[in-house]
C-alpha positions in Angstrom: 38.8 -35.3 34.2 36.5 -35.5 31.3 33.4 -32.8 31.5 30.0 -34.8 31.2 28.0 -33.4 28.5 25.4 -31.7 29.4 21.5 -32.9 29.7 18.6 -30.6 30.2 15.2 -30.3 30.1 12.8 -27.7 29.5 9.1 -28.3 30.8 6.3 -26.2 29.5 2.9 -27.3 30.2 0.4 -27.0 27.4 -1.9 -23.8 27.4 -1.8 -24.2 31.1 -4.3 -21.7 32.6 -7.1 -23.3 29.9 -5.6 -27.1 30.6 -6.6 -26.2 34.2 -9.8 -24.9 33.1 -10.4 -27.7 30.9 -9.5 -30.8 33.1 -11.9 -29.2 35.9 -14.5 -28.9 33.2 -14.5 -31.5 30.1 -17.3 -29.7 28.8 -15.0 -26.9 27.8 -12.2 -29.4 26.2 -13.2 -29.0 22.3 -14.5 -25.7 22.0 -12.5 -22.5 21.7 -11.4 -21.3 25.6 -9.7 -18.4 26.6 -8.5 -16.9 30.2 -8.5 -13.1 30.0 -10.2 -9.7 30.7 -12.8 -8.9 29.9 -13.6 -6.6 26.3 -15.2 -3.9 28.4 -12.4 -3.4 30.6 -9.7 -3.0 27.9 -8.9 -6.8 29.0 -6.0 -8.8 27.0 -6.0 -12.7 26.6 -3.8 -14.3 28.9 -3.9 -18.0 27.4 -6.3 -19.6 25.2 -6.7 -23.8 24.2 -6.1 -25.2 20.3 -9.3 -24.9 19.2 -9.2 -21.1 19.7 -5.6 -20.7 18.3 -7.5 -22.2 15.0 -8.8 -18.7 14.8 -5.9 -16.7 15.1 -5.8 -15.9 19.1 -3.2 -15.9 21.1 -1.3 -14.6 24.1 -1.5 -11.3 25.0 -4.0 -10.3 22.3 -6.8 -7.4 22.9 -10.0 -9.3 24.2 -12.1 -7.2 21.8 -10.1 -8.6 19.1 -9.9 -12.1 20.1 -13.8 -11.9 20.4 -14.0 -10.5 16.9 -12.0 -13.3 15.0 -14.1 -15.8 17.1 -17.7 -14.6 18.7 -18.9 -17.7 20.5 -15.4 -17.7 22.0 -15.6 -19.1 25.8 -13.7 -16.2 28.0 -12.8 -17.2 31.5 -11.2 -14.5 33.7 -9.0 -16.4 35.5 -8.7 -19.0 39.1 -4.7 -17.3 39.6 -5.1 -18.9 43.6 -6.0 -22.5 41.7 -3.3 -21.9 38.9 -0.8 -21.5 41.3 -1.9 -24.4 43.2 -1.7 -26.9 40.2 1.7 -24.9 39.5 3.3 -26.1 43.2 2.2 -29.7 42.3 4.2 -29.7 39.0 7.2 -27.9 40.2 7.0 -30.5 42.8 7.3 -33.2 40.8 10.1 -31.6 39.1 12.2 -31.4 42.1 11.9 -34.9 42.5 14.1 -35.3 39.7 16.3 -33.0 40.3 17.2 -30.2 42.5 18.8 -28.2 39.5 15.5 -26.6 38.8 15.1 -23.1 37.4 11.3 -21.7 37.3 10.5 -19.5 34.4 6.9 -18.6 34.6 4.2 -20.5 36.9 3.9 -23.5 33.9 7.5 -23.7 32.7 11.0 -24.3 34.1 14.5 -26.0 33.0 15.8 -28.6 34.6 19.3 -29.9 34.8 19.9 -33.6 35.2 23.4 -34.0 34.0 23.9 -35.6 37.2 21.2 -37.7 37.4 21.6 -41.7 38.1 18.4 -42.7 37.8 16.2 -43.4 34.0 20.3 -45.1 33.6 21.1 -41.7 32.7 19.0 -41.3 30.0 17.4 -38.2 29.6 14.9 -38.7 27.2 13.6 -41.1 29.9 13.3 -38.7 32.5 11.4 -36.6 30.2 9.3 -39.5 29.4 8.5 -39.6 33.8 8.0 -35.9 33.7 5.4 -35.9 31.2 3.7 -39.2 32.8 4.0 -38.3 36.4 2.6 -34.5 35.4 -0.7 -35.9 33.5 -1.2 -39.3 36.3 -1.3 -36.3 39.4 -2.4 -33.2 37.6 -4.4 -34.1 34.7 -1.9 -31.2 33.2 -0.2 -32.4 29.9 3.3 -31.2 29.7 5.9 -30.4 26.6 8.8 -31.1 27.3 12.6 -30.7 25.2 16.2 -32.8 25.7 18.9 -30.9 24.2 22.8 -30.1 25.4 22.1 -26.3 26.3 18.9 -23.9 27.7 18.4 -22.4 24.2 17.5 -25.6 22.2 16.6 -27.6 25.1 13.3 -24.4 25.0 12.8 -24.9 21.5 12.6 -28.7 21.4 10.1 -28.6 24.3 7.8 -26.4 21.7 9.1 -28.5 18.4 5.7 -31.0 18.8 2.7 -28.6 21.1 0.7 -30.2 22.3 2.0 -33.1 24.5 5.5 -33.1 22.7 8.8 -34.7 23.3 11.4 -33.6 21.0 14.9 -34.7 22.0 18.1 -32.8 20.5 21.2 -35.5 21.0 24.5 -33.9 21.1 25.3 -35.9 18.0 22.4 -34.0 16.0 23.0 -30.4 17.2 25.0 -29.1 14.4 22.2 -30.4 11.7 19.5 -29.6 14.0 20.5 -25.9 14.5 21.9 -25.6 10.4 18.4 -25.3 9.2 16.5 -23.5 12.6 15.4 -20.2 11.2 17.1 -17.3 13.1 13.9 -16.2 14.0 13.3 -18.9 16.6 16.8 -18.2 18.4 16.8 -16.7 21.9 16.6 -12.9 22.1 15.8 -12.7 18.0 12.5 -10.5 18.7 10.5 -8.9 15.6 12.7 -6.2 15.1 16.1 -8.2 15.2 14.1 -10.4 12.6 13.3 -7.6 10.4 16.6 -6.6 10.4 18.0 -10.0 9.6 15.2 -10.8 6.8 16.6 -7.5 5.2 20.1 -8.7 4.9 19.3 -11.5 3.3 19.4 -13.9 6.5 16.7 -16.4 7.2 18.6 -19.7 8.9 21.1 -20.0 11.3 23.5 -21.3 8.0 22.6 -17.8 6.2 24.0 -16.1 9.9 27.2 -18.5 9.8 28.2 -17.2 6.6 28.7 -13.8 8.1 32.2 -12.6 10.0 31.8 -11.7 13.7 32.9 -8.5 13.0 30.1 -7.4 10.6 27.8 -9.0 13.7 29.3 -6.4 16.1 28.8 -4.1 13.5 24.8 -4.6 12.6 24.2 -5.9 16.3 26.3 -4.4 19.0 27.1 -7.3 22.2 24.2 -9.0 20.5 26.0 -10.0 17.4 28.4 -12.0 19.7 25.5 -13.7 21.0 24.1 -14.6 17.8 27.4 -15.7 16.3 26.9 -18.1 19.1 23.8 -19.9 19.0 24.2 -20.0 15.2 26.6 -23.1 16.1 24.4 -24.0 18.7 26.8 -22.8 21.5 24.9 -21.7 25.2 27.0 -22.3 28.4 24.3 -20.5 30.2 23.5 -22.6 33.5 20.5 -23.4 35.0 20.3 -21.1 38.0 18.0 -22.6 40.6 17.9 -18.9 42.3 16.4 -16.3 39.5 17.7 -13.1 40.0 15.0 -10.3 39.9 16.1 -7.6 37.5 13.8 -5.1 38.2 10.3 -4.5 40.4 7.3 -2.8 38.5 3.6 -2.1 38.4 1.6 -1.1 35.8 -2.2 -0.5 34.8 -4.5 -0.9 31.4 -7.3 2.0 31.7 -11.0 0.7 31.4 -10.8 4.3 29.0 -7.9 6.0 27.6 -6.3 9.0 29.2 -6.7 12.0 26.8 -4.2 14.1 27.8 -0.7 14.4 29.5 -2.4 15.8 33.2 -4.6 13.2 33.1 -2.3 10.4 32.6 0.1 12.6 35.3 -2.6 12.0 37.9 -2.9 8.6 37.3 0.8 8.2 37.8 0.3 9.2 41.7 -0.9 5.7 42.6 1.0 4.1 41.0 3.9 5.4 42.5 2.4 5.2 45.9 1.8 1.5 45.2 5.6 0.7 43.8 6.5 2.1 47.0 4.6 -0.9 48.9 6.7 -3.1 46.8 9.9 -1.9 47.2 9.3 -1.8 51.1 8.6 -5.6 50.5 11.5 -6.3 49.0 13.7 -4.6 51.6 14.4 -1.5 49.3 17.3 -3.4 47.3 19.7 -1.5 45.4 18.5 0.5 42.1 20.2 1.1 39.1 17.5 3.2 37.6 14.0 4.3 37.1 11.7 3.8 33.9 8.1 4.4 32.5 6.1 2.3 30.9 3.5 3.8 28.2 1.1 1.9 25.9 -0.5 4.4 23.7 -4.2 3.7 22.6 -2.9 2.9 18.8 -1.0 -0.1 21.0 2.5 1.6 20.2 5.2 1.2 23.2 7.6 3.3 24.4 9.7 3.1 27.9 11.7 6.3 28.8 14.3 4.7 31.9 17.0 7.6 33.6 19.6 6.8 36.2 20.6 9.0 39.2 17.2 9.8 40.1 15.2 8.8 43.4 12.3 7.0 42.6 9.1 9.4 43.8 6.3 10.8 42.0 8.6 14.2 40.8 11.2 11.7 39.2 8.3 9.6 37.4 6.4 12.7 36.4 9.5 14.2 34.5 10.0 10.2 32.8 6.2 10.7 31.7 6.6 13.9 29.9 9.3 13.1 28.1 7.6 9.7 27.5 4.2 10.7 26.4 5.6 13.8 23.7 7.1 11.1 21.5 3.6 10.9 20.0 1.2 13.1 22.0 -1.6 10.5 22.0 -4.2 9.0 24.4 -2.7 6.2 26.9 -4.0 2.9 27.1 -1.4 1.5 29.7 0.8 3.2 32.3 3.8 1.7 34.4 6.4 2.8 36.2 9.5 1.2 37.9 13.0 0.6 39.0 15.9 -1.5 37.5 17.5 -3.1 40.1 21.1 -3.8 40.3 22.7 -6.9 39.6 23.8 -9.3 42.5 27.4 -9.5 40.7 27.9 -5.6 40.9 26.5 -5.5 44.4 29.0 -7.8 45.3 31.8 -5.6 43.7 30.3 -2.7 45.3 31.4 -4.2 49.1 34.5 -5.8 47.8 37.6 -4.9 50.8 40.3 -2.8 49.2 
């Protein structure tokens, strides 16, 4: 029997904790908008509209800076109980369509409907209802992207932001994915793109030219992975049941943390309250421990160790090896625990 080719959807909803903002207030609709913390307690921006994107903002940018490239920027801290709430209505809708639905964040998900009867198949249809239905119940607006695999099916739902519909036919995949620059591909993250721009490689036809070998080479397992999506090849499925990889808590300091004992006292709560979490999740197996440290020049560095149990002593050793890479005042401190994966459990309690 003939495999179907495959159709799915990727559903992002447009600047979604401001959309929500903005549809409950019109007032706020054309001036710049941003959901975040606030500049005196070290806050970052968790969202912002168009209008403040004009300016340079975005995600996960420092408050204080966000506030300098734009001053009579409108900073909102955040309705996370009425997020969510508008977040159950959209996902909703989504598994009208289709049960195949695999959640990425509270505003985005993929969707397969390879199987679907209705729209006579047609998945640019269904994409069509999904952005409709979304804006006629939720006043939300709602990206969305038809392609073959997960990987261009993400970037064709971000090809046309705001209130895009970009469809990727199987027929155009090989064009389409010719002339996408590497940096757009799945996994490719500033350094990876550095690295790439270095050798010369700027679209996915530049990363063709090279042999797999010289991938595995520069790259490692990830070289395989780009050979890959190069040719537009992902058989990942949509998994309606995420697997959680790891459980974590973490903390941004309303001042930074001089020295190494103070940051080693702040660590004691934390610990105590990733504790609390793993007790909610029924203590599940661990496959290691890490720290988190943001220091206060905004440099990262996690320190992770296997074999150890995951209490205060454990973490303490992680920070000091942690914090004497650089020696300097933490902004941000997290700590917690890789979890192992549902496959290797299930090797773990095979019969001999």
């Amino acid at each position: 029997m003939q495999r179907l080719q495959r159709k799915i959807l990727h559903g992002d909803c447009d600047c979604f904790y401001a959309a929500v903002e903005m549809r409950d207030r019109p007032e706020l609709r054309d001036i710049p908008l941003a959901i975040g913390g606030s500049r005196e307690l070290r806050g970052v921006i968790a969202t912002c509209n168009y209008p403040a994107r004009v300016f340079g903002i975005h995600s996960a940018m420092p408050t204080a800076l966000a506030l300098r490239l734009c001053p009579h920027l409108t900073l909102l801290p955040g309705d996370f109980d009425r997020y969510r709430k508008v977040s159950r209505q959209i996902k909703a809708i989504f598994h009208e369509l289709t049960p195949l639905v695999e959640p990425l964040s509270m505003d985005e998900a993929y969707l397969d409907v390879t199987d679907v009867d209705g729209f006579r198949g047609s998945a640019t249809w269904m994409a069509r209802w999904l952005k409709d239905e979304c804006l006629s119940r939720t006043g939300i607006t709602l990206s969305v992207g038809a392609a073959p695999s997960k990987f261009l099916a993400k970037i064709a739902s971000d090809w046309e932001k705001p209130d895009g519909l970009t469809v990727i036919p199987p027929e155009r995949v090989d064009a389409f994915v010719r002339d996408l620059p590497v940096k757009k591909l799945h996994g490719v993250g500033p350094a990876t793109g550095a690295r790439l721009d270095a050798m010369g490689i700027h679209t996915c036809n530049d990363l063709r030219e090279l042999p797999i070998d010289r991938l595995l080479d520069e790259f490692g397992k990830f070289g395989l992975r780009l050979h890959d999506l190069s040719r537009g090849i992902d058989d990942r499925p949509v998994r309606v049941e995420r697997e959680r990889k790891s459980v974590s808590v973490e903390t941004t300091f309303d001042r930074d943390l001089p020295d190494l004992e103070t940051a080693t006292t702040a660590l004691a709560p934390l610990c105590e309250k990733l504790q609390g979490r793993l007790e909610r999740h029924g203590h599940p197996p661990m496959a290691g421990l890490f720290v988190k440290v943001r220091f206060d020049d905004f440099s990262l560095t996690t320190l992770e160790s296997r074999g150890l149990a995951p209490d205060a002593e454990s973490y303490t050793r992680l920070l000091e090896q942690a914090w004497a890479r650089t020696g300097r005042p933490v902004r941000l401190l997290g700590v917690g625990v890789r979890l192992v994966p549902e496959e290797a459990r299930q090797q773990l309690i095979l019969p001999l």
